[in-house]
Every structure is written in C-alpha cells, then in structure tokens.
N, CA, C and O atoms as CSV, one atom per row, in Angstrom:
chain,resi,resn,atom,element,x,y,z
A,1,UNK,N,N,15.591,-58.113,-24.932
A,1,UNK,CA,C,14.341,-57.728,-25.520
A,1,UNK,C,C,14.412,-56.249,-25.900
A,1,UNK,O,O,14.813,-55.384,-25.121
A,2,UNK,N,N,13.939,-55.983,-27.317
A,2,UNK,CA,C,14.373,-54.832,-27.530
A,2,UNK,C,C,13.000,-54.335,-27.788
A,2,UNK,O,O,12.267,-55.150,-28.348
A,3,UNK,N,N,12.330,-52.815,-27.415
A,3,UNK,CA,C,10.997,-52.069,-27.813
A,3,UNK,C,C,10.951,-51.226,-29.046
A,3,UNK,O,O,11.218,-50.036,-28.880
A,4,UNK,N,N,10.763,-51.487,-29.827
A,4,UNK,CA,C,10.598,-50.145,-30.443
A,4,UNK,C,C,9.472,-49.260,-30.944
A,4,UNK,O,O,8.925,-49.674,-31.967
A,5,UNK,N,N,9.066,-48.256,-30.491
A,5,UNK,CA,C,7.951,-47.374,-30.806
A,5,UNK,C,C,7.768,-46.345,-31.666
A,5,UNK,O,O,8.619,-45.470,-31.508
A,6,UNK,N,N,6.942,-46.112,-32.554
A,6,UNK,CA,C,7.085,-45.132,-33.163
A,6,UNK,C,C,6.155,-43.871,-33.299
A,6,UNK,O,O,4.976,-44.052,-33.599
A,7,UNK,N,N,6.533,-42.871,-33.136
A,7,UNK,CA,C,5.553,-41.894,-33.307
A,7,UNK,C,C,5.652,-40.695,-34.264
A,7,UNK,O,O,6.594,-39.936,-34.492
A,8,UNK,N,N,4.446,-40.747,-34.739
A,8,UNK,CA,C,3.614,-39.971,-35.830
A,8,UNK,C,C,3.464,-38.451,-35.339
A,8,UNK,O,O,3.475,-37.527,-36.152
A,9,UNK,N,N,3.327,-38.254,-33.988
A,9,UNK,CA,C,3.217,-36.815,-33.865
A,9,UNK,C,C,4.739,-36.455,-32.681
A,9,UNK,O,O,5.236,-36.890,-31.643
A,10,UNK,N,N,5.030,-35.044,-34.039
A,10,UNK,CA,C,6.370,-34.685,-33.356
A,10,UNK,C,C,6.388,-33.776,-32.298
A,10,UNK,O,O,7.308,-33.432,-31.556
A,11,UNK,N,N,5.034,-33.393,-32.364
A,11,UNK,CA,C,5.047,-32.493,-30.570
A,11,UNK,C,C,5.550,-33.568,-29.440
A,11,UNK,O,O,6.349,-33.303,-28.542
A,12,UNK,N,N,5.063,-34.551,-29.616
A,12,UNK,CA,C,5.579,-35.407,-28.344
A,12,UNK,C,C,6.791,-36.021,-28.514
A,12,UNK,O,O,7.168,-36.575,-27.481
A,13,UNK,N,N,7.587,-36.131,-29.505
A,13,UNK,CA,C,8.490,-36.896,-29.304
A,13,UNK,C,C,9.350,-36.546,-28.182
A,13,UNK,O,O,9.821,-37.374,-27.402
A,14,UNK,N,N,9.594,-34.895,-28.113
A,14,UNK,CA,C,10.490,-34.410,-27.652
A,14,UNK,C,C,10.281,-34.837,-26.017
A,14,UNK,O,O,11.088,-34.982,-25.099
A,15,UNK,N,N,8.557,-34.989,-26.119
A,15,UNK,CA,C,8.414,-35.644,-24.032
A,15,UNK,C,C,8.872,-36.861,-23.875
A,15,UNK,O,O,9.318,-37.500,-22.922
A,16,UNK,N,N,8.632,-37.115,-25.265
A,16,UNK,CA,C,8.925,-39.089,-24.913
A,16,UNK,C,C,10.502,-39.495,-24.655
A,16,UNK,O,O,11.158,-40.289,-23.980
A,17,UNK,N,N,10.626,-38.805,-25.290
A,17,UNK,CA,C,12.533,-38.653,-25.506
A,17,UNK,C,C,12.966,-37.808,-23.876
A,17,UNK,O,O,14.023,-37.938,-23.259
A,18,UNK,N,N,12.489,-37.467,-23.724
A,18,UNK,CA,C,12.837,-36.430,-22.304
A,18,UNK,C,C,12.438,-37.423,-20.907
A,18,UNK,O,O,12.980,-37.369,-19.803
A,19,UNK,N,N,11.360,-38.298,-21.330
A,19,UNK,CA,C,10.871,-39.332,-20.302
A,19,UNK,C,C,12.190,-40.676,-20.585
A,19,UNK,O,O,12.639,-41.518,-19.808
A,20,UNK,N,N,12.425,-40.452,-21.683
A,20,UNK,CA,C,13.296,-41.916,-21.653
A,20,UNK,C,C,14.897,-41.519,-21.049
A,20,UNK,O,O,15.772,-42.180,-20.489
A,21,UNK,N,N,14.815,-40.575,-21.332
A,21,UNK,CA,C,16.548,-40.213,-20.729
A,21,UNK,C,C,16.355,-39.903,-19.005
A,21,UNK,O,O,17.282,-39.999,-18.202
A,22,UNK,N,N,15.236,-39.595,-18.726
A,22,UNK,CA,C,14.992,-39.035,-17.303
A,22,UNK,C,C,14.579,-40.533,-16.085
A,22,UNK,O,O,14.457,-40.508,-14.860
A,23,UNK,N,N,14.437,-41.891,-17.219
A,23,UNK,CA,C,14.053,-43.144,-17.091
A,23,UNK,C,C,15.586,-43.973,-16.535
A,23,UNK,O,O,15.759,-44.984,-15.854
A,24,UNK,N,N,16.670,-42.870,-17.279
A,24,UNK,CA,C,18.013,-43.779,-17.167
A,24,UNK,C,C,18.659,-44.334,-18.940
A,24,UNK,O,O,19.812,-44.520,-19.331
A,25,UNK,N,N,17.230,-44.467,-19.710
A,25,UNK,CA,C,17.311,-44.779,-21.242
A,25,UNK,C,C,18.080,-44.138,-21.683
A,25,UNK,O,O,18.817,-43.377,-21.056
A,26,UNK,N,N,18.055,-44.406,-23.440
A,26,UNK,CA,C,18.665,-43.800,-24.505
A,26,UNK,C,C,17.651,-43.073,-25.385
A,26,UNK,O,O,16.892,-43.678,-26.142
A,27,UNK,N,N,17.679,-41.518,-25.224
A,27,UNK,CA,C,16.497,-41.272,-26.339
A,27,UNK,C,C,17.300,-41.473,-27.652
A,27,UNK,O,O,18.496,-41.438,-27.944
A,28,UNK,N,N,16.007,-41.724,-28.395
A,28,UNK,CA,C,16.317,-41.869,-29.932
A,28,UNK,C,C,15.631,-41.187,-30.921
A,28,UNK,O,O,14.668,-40.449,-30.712
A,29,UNK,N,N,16.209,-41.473,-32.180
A,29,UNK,CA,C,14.712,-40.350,-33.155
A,29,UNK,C,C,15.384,-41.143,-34.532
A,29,UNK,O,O,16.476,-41.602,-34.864
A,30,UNK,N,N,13.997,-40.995,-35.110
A,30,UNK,CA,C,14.292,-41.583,-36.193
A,30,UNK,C,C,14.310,-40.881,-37.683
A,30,UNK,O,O,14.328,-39.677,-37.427
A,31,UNK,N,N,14.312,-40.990,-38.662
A,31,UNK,CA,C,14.358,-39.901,-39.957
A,31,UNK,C,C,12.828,-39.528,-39.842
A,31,UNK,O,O,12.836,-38.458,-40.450
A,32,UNK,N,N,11.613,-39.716,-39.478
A,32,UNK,CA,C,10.754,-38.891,-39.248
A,32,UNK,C,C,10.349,-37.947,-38.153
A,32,UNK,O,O,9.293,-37.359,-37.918
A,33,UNK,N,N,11.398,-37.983,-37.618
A,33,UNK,CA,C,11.655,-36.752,-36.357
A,33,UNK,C,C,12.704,-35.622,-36.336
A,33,UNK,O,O,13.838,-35.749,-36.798
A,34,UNK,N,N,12.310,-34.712,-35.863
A,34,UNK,CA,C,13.334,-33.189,-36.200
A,34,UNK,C,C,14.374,-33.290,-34.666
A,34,UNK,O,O,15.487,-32.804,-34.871
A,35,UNK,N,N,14.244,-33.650,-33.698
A,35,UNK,CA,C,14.939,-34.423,-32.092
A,35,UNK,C,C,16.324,-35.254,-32.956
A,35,UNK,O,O,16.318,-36.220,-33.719
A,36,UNK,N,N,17.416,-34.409,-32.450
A,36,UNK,CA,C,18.987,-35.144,-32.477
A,36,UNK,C,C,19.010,-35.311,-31.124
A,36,UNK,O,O,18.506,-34.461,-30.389
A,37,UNK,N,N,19.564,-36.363,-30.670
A,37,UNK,CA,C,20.534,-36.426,-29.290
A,37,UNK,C,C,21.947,-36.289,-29.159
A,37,UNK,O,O,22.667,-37.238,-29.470
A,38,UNK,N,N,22.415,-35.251,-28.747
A,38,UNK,CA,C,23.492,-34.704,-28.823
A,38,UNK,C,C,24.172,-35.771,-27.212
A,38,UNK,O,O,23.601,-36.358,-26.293
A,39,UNK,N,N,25.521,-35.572,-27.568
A,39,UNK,CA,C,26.073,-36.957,-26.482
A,39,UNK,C,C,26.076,-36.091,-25.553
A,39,UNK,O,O,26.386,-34.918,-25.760
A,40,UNK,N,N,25.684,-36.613,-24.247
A,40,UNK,CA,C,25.907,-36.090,-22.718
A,40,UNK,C,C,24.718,-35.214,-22.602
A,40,UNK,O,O,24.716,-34.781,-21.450
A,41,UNK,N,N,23.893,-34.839,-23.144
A,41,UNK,CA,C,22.792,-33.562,-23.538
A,41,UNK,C,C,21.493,-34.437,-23.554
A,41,UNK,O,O,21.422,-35.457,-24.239
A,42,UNK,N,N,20.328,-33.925,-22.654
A,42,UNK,CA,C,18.694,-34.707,-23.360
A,42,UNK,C,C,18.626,-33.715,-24.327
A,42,UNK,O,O,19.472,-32.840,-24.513
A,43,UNK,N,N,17.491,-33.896,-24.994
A,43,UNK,CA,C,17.105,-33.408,-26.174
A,43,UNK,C,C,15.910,-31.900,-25.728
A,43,UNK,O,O,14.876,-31.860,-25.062
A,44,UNK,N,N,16.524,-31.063,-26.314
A,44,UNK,CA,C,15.896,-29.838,-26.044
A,44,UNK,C,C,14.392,-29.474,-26.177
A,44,UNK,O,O,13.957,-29.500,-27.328
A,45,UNK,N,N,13.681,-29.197,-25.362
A,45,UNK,CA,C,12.292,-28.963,-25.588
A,45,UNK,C,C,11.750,-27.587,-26.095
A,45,UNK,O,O,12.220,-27.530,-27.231
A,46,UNK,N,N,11.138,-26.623,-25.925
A,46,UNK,CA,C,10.744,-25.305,-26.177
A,46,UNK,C,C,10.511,-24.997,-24.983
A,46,UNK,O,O,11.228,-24.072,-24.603
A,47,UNK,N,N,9.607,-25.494,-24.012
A,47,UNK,CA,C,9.606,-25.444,-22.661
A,47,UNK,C,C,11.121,-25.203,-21.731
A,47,UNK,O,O,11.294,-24.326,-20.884
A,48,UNK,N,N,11.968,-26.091,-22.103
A,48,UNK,CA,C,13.323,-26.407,-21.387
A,48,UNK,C,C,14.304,-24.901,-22.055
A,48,UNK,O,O,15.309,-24.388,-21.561
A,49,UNK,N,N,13.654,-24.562,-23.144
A,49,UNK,CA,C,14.485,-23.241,-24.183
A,49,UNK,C,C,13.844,-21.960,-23.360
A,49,UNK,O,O,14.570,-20.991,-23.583
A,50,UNK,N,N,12.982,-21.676,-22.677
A,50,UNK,CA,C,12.114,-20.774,-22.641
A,50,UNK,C,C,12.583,-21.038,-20.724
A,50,UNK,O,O,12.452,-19.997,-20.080
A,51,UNK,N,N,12.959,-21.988,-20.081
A,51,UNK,CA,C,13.373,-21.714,-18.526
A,51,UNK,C,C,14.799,-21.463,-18.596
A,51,UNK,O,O,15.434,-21.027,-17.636
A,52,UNK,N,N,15.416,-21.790,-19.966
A,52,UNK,CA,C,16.738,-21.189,-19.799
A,52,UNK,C,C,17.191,-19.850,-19.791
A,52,UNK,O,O,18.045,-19.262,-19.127
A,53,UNK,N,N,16.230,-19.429,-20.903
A,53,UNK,CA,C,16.593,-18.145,-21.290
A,53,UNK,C,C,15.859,-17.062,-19.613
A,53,UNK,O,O,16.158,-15.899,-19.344
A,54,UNK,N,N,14.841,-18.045,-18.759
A,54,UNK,CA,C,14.463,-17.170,-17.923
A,54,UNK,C,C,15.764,-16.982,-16.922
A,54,UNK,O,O,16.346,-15.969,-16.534
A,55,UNK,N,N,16.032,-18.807,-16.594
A,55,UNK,CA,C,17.041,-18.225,-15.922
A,55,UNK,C,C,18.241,-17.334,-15.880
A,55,UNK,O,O,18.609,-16.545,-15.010
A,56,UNK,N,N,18.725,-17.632,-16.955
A,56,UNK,CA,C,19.618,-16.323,-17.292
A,56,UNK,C,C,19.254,-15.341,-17.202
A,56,UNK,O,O,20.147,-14.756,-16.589
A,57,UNK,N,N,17.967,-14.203,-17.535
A,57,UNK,CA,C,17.552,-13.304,-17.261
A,57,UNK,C,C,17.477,-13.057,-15.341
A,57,UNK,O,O,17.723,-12.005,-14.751
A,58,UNK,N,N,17.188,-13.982,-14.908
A,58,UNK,CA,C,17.152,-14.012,-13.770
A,58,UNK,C,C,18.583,-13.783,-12.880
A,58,UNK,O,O,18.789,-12.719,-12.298
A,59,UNK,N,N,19.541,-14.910,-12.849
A,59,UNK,CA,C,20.759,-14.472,-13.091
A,59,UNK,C,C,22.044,-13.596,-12.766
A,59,UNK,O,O,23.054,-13.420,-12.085
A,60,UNK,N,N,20.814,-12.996,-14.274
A,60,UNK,CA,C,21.811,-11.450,-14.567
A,60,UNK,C,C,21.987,-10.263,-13.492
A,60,UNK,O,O,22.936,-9.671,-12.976
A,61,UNK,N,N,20.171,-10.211,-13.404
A,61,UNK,CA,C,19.468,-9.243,-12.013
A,61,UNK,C,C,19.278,-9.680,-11.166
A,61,UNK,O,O,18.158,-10.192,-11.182
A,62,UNK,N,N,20.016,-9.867,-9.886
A,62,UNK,CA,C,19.859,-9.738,-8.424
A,62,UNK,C,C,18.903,-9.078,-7.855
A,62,UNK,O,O,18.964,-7.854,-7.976
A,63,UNK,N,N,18.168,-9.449,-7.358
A,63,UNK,CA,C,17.143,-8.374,-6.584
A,63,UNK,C,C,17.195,-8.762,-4.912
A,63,UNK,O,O,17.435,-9.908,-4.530
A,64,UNK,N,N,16.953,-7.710,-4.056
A,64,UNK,CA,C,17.446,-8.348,-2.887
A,64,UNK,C,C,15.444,-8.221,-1.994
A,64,UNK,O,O,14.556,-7.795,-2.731
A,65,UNK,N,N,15.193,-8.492,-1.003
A,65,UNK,CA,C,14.121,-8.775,-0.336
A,65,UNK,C,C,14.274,-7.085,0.477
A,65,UNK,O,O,15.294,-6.403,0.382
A,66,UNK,N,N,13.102,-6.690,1.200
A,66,UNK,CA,C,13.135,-5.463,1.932
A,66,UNK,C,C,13.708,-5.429,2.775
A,66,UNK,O,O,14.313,-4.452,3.215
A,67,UNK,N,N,13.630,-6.994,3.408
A,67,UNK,CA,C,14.084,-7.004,4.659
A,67,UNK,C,C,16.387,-6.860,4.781
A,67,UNK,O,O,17.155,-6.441,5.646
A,68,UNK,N,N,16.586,-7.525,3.289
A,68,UNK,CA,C,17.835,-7.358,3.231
A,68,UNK,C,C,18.433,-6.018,3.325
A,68,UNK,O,O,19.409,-5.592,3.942
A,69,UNK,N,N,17.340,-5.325,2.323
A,69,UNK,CA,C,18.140,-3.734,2.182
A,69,UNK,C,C,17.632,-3.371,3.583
A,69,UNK,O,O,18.633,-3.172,4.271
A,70,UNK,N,N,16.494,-3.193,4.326
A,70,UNK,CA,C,16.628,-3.189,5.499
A,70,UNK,C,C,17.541,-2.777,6.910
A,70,UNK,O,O,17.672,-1.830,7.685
A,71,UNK,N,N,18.292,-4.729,6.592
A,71,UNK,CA,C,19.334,-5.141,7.166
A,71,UNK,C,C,20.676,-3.973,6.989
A,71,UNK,O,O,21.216,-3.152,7.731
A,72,UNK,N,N,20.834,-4.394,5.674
A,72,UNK,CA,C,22.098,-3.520,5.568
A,72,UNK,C,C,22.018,-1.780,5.249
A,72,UNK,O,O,23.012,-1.159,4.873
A,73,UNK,N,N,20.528,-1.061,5.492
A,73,UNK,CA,C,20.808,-0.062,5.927
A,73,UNK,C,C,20.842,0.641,6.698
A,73,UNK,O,O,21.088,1.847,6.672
A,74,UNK,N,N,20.370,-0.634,8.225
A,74,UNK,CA,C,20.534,-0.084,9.839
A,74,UNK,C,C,22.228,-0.748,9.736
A,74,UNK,O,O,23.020,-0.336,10.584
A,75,UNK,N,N,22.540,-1.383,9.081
A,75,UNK,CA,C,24.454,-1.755,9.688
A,75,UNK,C,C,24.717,-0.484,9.197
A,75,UNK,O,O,25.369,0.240,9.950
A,76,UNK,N,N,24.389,-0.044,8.163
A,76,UNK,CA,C,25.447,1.242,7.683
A,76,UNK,C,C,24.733,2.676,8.487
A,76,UNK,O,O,25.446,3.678,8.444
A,77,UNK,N,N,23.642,2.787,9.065
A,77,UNK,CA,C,23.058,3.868,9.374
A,77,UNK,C,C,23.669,3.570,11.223
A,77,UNK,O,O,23.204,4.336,12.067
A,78,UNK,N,N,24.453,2.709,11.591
A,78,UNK,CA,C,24.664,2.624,12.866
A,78,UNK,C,C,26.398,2.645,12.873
A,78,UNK,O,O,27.112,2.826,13.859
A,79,UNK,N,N,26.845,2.390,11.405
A,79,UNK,CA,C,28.308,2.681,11.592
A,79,UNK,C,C,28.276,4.205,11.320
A,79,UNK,O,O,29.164,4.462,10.507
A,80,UNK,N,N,27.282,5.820,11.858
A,80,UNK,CA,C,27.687,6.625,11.604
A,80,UNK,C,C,27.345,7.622,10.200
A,80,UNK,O,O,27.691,8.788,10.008
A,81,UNK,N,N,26.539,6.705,9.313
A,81,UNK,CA,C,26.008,6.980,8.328
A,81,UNK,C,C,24.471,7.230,7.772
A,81,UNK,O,O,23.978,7.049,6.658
A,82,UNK,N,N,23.914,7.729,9.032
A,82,UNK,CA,C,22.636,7.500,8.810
A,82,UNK,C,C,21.677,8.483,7.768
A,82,UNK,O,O,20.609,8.173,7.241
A,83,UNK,N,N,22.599,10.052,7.638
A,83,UNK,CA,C,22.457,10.856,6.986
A,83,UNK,C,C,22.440,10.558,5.508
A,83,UNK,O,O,21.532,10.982,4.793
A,84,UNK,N,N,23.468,9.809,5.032
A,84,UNK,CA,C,23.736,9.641,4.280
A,84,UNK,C,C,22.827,8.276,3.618
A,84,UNK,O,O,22.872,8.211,2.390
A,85,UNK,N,N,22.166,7.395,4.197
A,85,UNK,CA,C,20.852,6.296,3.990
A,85,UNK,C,C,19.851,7.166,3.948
A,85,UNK,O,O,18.939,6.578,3.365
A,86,UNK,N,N,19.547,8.104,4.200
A,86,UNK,CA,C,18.728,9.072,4.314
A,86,UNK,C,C,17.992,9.564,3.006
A,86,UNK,O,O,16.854,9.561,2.537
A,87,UNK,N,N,19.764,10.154,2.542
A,87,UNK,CA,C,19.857,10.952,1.159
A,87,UNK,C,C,19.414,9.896,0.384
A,87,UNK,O,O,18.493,10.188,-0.379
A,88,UNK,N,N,19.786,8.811,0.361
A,88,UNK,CA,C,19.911,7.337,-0.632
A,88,UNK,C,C,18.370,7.211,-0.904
A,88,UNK,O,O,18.011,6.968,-2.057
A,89,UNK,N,N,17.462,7.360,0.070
A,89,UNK,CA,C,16.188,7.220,-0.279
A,89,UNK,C,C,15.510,8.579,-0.834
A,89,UNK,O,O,14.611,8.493,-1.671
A,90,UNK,N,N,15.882,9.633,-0.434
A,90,UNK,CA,C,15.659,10.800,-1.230
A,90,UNK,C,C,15.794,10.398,-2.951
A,90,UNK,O,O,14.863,10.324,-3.753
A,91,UNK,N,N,17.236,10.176,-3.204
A,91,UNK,CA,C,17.626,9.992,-4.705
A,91,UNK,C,C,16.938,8.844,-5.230
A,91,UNK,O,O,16.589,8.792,-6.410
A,92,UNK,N,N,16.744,7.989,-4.461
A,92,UNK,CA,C,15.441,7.021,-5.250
A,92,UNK,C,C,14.145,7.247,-5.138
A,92,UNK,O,O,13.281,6.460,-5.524
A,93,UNK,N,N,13.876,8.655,-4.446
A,93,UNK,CA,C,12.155,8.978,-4.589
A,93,UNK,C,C,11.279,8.160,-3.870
A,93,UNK,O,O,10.138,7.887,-4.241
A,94,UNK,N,N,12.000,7.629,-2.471
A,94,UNK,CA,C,11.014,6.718,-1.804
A,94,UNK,C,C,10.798,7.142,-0.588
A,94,UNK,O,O,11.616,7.909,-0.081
A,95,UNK,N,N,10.103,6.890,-0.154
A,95,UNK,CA,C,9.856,7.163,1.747
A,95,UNK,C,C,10.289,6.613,2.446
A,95,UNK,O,O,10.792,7.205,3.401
A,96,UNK,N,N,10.352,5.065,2.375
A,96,UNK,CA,C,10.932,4.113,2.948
A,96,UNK,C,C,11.734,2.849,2.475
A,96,UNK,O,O,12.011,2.875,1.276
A,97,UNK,N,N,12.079,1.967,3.033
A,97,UNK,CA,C,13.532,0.762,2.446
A,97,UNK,C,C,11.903,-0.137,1.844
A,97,UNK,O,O,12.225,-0.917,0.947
A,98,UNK,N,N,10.776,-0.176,2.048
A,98,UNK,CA,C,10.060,-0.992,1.810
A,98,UNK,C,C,9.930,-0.683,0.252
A,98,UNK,O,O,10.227,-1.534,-0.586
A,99,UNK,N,N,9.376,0.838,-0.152
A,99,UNK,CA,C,9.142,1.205,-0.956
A,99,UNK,C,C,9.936,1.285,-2.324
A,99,UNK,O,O,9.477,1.733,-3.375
A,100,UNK,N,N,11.346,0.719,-2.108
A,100,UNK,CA,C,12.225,0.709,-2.904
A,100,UNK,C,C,11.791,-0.423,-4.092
A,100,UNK,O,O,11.954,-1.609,-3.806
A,101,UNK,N,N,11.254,-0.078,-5.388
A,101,UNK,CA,C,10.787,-0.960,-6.646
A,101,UNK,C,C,11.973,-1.847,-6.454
A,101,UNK,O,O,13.035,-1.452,-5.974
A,102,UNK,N,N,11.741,-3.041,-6.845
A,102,UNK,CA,C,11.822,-4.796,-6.556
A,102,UNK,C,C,12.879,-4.773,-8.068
A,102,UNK,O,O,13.804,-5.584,-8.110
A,103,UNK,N,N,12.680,-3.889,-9.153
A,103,UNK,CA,C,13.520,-4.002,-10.368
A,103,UNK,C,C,15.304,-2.929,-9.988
A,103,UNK,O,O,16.406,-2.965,-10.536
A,104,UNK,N,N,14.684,-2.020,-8.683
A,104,UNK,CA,C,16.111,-0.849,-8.457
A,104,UNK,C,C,16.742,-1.788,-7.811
A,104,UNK,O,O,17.828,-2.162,-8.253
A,105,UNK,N,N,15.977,-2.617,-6.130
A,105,UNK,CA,C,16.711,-3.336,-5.240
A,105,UNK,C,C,18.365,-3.543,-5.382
A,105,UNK,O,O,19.206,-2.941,-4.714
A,106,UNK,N,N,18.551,-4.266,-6.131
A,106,UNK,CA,C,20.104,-4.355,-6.896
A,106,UNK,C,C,20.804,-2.733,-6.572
A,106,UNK,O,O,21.640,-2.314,-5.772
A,107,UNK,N,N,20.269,-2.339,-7.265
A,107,UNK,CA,C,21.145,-1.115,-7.250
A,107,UNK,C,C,21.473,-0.100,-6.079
A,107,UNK,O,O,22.497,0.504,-5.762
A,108,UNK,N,N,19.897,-0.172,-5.448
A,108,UNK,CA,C,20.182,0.405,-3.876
A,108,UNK,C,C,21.137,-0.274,-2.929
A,108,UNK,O,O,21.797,0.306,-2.067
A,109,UNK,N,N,21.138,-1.512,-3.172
A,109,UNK,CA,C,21.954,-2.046,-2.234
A,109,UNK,C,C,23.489,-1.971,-2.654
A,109,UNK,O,O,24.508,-2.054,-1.968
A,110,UNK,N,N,23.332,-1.819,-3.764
A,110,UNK,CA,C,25.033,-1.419,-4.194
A,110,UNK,C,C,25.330,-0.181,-3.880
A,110,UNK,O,O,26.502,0.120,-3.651
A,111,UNK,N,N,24.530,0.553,-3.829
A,111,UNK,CA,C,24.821,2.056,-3.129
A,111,UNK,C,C,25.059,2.090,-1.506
A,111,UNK,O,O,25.867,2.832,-0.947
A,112,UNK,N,N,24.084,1.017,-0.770
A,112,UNK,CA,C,24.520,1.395,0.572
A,112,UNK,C,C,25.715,0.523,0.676
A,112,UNK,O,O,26.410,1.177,1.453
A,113,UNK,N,N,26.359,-0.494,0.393
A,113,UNK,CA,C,27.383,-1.182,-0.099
A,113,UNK,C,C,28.097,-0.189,-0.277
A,113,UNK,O,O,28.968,-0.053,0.582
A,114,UNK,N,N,28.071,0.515,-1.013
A,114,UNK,CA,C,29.059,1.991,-1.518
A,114,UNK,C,C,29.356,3.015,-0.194
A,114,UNK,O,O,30.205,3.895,-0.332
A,115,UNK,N,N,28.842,2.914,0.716
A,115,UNK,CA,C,28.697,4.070,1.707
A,115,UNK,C,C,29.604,3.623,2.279
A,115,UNK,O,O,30.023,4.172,3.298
C-alpha cells in the first residue's frame, strides 16, 4: 500500500520530510517543492541551519565554570605559585576567580595552565 500526500505549503514540507525520515521513512519532494534529499542526509531545515552554525560557534570557544578555574588555581597556587595566580587576576582586572567574564574563562585558564 502506497500513501501519497501532497502539499501546497512549502514551509512545512521541510517538517514533514524531517518527521518521515525521523519515522524510519523515505522523505520525498516533488517538482513543487524546493527540499532535495541528499543520500544518507535528512533534508535541511533553517532551524537545523541556525543550531549548526550555533554549535560550531560554541565549539570553537571553550568556556570553563568558576568552579573549574577555581580548581585549577588552588592546584597551581599550592604547587608554589600562588604569587603568580595572584598577578593573573591583577592582569585580568578582577578581584576574584568568580569574577573572571564567562567570554575570557578560556583564556584564563590557559594562562594558569601556562604557569
């Protein structure tokens, strides 16, 4: 038994097509739809274009939690270096490991990493 459906509006095809491959199906499209199915690939949404590009942004930048930089700046402030974790927050203009902006994180921790 074979279904075939057709639809008139192309905002949805791309869900319907995304529900049928996520079903186990075959999405399809027909000459009144802008949706190719590329082999091994569902069919790309704007939604699905827009979490890719986040994740990659995401990714790219590591950011670590307070409690990590924290962590690793009582290991390095107890191997002898505490002066020097000290300075590290001086040069980033902070008072404390809390205060360290969530966009530097990455980078502070590559510095006490560096020590």
């Amino acid at each position: 038994m074979q279904i075939t459906i057709k639809i008139d509006a192309p905002e949805l095809v791309g869900a319907v097509n995304n529900l049928a491959v996520a079903m186990g199906g075959k999405a399809t499209s027909n000459k009144n739809t802008s949706i190719k199915e590329e082999k091994g690939k569902k069919p790309e949404t704007k939604q699905d274009s827009k979490e890719t590009k986040e994740d990659k942004s995401d990714s790219q930048v590591k950011t670590f939690k307070p409690e990590e930089l924290r962590a690793k700046a009582a290991e390095v402030s107890k191997s002898g270096k505490r002066e020097e974790v000290k300075a590290l927050l001086t040069k980033f203009e902070v008072k404390n490991i809390t205060s360290v902006p969530e966009e530097r994180s990455a980078e502070f921790m590559s510095a006490l990493e560096a020590l």
